[in-house]
KEKE-3310 file (N, C-alpha, C; in steps of 0.2 Angstrom, whole numbers, plus 5000, padded with zeros to 4 digits):
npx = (5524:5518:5519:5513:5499:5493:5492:5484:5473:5467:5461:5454:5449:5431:5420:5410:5405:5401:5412:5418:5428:5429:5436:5435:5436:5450:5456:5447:5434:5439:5455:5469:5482:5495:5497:5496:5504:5516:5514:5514:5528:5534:5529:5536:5549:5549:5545:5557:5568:5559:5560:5548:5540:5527:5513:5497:5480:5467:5448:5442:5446:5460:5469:5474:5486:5491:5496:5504:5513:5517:5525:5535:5544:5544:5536:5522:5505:5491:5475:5464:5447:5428:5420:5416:5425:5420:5431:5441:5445:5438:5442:5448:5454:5448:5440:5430:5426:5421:5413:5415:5411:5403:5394:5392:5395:5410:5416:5432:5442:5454:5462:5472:5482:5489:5494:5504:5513:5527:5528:5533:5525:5518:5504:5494:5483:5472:5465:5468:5459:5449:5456:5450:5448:5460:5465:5458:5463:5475:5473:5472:5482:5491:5482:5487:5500:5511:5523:5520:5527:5525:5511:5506:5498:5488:5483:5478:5467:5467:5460:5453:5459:5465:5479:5485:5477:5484:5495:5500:5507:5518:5525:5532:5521:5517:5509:5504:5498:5491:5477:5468:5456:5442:5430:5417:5414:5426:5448:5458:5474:5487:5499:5514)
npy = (5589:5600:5617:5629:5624:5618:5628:5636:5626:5627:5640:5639:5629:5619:5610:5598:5587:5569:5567:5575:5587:5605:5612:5619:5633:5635:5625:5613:5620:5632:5637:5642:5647:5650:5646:5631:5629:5632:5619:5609:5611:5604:5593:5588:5591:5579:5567:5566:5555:5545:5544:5548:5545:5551:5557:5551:5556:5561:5567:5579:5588:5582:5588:5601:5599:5590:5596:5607:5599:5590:5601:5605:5593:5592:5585:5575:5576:5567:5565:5554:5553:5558:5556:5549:5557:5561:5560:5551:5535:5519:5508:5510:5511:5507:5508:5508:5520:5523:5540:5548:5561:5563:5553:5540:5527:5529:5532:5529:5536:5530:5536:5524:5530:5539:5534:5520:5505:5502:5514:5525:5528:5542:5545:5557:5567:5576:5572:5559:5549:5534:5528:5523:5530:5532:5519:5515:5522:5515:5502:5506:5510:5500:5490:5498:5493:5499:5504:5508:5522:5531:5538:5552:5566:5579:5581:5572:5560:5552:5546:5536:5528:5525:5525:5513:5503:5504:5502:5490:5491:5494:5507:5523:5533:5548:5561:5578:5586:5580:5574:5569:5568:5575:5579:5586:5598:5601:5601:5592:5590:5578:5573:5574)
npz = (5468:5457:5460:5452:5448:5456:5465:5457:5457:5470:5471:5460:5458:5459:5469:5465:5470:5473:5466:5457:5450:5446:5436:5424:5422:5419:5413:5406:5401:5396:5391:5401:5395:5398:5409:5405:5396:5404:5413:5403:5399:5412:5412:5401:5405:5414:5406:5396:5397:5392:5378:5369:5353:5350:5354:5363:5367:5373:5366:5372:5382:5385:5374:5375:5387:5382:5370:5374:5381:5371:5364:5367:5369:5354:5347:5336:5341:5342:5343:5353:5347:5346:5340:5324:5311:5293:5286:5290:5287:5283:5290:5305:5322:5337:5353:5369:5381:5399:5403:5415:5418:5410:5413:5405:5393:5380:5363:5359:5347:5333:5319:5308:5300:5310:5320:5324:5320:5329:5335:5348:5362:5372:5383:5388:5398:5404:5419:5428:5436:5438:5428:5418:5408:5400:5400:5389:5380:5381:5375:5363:5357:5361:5350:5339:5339:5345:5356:5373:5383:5393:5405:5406:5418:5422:5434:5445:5455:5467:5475:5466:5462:5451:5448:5454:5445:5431:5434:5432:5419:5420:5417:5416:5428:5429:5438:5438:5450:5463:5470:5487:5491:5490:5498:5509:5500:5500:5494:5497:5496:5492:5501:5499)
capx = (5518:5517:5513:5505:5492:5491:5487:5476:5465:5465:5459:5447:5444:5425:5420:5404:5401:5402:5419:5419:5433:5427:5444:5432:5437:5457:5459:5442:5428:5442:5460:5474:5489:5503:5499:5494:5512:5520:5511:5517:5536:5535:5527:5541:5556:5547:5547:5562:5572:5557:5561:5543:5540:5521:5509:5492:5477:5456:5447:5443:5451:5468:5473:5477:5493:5497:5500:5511:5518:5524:5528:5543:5546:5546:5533:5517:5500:5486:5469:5457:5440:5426:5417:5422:5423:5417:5437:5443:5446:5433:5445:5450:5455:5441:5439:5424:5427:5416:5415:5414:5408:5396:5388:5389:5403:5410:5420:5439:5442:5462:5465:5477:5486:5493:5495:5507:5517:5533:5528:5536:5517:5516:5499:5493:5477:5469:5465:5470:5456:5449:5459:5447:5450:5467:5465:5455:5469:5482:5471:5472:5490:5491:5481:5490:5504:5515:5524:5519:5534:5522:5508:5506:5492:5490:5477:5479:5464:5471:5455:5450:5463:5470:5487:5485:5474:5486:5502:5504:5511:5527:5529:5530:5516:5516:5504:5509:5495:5487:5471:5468:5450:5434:5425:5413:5416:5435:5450:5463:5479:5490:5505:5520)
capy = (5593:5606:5624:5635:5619:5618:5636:5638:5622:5631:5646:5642:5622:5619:5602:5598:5580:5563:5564:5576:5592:5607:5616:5622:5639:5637:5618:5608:5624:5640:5637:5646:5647:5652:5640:5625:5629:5628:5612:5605:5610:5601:5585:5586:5587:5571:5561:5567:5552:5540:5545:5547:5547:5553:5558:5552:5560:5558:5571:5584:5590:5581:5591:5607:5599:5586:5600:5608:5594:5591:5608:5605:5589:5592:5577:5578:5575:5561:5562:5549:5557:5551:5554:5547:5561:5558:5562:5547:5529:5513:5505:5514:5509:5511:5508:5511:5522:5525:5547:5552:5568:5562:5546:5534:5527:5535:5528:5533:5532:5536:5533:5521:5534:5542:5528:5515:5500:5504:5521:5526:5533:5544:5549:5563:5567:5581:5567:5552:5547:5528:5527:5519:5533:5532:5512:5514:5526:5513:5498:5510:5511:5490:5488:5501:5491:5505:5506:5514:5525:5532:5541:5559:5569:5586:5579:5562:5560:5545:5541:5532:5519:5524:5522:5505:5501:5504:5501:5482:5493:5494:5512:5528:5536:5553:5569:5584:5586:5574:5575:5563:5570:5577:5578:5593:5603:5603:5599:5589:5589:5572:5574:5569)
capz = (5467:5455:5464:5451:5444:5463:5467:5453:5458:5475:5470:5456:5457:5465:5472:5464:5473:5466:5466:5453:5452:5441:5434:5419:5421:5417:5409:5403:5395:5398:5394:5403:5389:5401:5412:5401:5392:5408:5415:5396:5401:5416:5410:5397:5408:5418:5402:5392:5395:5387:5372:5365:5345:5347:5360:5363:5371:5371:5365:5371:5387:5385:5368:5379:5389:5377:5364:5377:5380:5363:5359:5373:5367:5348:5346:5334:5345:5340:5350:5350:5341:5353:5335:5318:5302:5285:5282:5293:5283:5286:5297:5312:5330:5341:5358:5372:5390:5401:5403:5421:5419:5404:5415:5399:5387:5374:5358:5356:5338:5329:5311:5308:5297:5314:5327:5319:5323:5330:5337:5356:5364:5378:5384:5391:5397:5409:5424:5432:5442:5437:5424:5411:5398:5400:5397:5383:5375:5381:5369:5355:5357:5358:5345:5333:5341:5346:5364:5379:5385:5400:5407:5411:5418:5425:5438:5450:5459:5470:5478:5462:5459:5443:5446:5454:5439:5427:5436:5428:5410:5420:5413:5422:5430:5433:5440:5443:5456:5468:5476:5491:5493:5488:5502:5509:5497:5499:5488:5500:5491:5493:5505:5493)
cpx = (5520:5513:5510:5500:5490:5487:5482:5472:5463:5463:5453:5445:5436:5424:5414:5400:5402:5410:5422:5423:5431:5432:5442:5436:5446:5457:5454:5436:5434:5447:5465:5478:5492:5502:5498:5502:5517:5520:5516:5525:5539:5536:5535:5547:5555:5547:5552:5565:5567:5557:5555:5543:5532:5517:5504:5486:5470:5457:5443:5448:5458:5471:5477:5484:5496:5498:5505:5516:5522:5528:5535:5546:5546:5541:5524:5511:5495:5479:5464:5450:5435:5419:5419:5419:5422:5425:5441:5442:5440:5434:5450:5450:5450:5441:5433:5429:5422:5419:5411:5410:5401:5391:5387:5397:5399:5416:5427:5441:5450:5460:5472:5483:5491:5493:5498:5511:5523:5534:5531:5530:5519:5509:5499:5486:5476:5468:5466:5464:5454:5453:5457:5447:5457:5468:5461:5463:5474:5480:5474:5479:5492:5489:5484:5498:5512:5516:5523:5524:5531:5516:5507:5499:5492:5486:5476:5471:5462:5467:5452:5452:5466:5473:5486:5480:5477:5493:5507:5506:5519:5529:5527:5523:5517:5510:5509:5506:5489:5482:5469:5461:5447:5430:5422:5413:5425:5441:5456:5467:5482:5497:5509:5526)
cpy = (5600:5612:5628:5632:5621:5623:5638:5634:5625:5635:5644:5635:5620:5610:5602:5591:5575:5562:5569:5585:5596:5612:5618:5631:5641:5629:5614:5614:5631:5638:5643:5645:5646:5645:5629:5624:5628:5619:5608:5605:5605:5593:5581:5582:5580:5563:5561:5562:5545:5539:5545:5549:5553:5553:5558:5554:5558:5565:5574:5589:5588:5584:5596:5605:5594:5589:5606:5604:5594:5596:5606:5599:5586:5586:5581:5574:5571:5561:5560:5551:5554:5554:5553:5551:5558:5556:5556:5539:5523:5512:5510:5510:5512:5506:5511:5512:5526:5534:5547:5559:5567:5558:5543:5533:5531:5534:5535:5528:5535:5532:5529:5522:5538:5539:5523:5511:5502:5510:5521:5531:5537:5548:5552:5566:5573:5576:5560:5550:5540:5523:5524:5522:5532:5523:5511:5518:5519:5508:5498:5509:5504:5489:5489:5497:5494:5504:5510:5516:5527:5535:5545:5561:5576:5584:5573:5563:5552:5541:5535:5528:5520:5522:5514:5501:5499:5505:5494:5484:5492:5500:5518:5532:5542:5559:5574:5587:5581:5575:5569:5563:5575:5578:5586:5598:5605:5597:5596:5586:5582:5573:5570:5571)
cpz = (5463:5457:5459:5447:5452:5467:5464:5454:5465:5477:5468:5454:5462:5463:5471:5468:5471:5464:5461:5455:5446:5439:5427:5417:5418:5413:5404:5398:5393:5397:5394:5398:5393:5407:5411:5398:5401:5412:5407:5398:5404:5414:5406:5400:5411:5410:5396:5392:5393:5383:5367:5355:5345:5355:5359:5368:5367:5369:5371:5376:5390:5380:5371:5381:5385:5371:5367:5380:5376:5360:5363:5371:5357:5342:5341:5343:5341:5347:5347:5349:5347:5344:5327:5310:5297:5282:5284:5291:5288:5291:5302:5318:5334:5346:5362:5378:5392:5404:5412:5421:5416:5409:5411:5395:5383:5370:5359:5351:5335:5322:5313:5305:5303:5320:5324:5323:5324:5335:5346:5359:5370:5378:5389:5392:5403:5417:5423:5435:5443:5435:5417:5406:5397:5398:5390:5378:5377:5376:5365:5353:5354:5353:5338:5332:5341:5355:5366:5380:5394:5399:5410:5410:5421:5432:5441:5456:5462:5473:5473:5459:5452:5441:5446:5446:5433:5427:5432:5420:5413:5416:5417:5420:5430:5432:5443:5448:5456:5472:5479:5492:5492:5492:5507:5506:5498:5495:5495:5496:5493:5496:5500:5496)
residu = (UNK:UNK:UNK:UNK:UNK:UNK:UNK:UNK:UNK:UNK:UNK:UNK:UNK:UNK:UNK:UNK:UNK:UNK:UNK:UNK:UNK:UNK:UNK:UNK:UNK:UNK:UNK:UNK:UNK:UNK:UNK:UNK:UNK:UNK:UNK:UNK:UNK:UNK:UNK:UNK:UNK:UNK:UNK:UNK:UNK:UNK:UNK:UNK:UNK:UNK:UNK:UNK:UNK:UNK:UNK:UNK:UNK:UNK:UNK:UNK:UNK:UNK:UNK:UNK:UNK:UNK:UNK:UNK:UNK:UNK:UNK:UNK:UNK:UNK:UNK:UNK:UNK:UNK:UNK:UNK:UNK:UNK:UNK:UNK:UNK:UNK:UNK:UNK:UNK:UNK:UNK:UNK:UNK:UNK:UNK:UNK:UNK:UNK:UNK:UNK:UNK:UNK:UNK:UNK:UNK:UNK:UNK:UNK:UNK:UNK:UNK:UNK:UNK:UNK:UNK:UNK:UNK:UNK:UNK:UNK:UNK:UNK:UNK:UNK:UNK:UNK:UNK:UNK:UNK:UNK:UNK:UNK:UNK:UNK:UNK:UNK:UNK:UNK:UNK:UNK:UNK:UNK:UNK:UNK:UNK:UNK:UNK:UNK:UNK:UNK:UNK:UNK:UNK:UNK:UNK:UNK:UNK:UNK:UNK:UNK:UNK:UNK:UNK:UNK:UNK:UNK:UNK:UNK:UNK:UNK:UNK:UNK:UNK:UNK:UNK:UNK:UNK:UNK:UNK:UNK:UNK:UNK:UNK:UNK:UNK:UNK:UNK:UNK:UNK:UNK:UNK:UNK)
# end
């Protein structure tokens, strides 16, 4: 468990219901620098020895720690557009996941220009929970035909099956904080 993700969701995470975890104010509308770059250090040290070439991430609120992630790990970053610019080629990788917060799918789109065959991927994303965004992103990856190295997240909310979801890649998992529950309005962290 990472203690200052931890203290800060303690502090200034509210439990809206549904399952839903609102850390708006430091990682999803508001981000914390100092501690976005530390969270990115961490992740780093945890996958230093997969040897990533390239880091992917959904838009919007995976960019934040997978661009401190890279910064520590030297790597560019790639996140999946969930719409596709005028500046971005015919054929593109595109996948559907369903948005939890939105209540509806919602396309991840990379150019083929920055996802390629050969690449060593590690994603990185704001939560764990389902895992369906994190499977769309892994698609994009298969399809671009680029290796998984692993998956990080800042955020495990372990009631929702993620991991086991997306345990048959055979590639490491990790969070640096786990929540076991959502319930009355409180944040029950994950005994580790």
């Amino acid at each position: 468990m990472f203690e200052p993700l931890r203290k800060r969701i303690e502090a200034q995470g509210e439990v809206l219901g549904g399952g839903i975890l609102k850390v708006d104010n430091f990682i999803n509308h508001q981000v914390d620098p100092i501690l976005m770059d530390a969270c990115g250090e961490e992740l780093a040290r945890l996958f230093a020895d997969t040897r990533p070439t390239k880091i992917l991430t959904a838009e919007i609120s995976g960019i934040a720690p997978a661009l401190m992630t890279a910064k520590y790990l030297g790597l560019p970053v790639v996140y999946a557009r969930k719409h596709k610019p005028i500046t971005m080629p015919d054929t593109v990788f595109l996948t559907l996941a369903p948005s939890h917060t939105k209540g509806r799918m919602v396309e991840l789109i990379v150019s083929p220009e920055y996802l390629a065959n050969g690449e060593q991927v590690l994603i990185i994303d704001d939560f764990l929970a389902s895992g369906a965004t994190i499977a769309g992103l892994v698609r994009l990856a298969q399809t671009a035909g680029a290796t998984l190295v692993g998956i990080g997240a800042l955020i495990e909310k372990t009631f929702e099956g993620g991991r086991e979801l997306l345990s048959e890649l055979n590639i490491p998992i990790e969070a640096l904080v786990q929540i076991a529950a959502l319930d009355d309005g409180r944040i029950t962290f994950a005994k580790v």
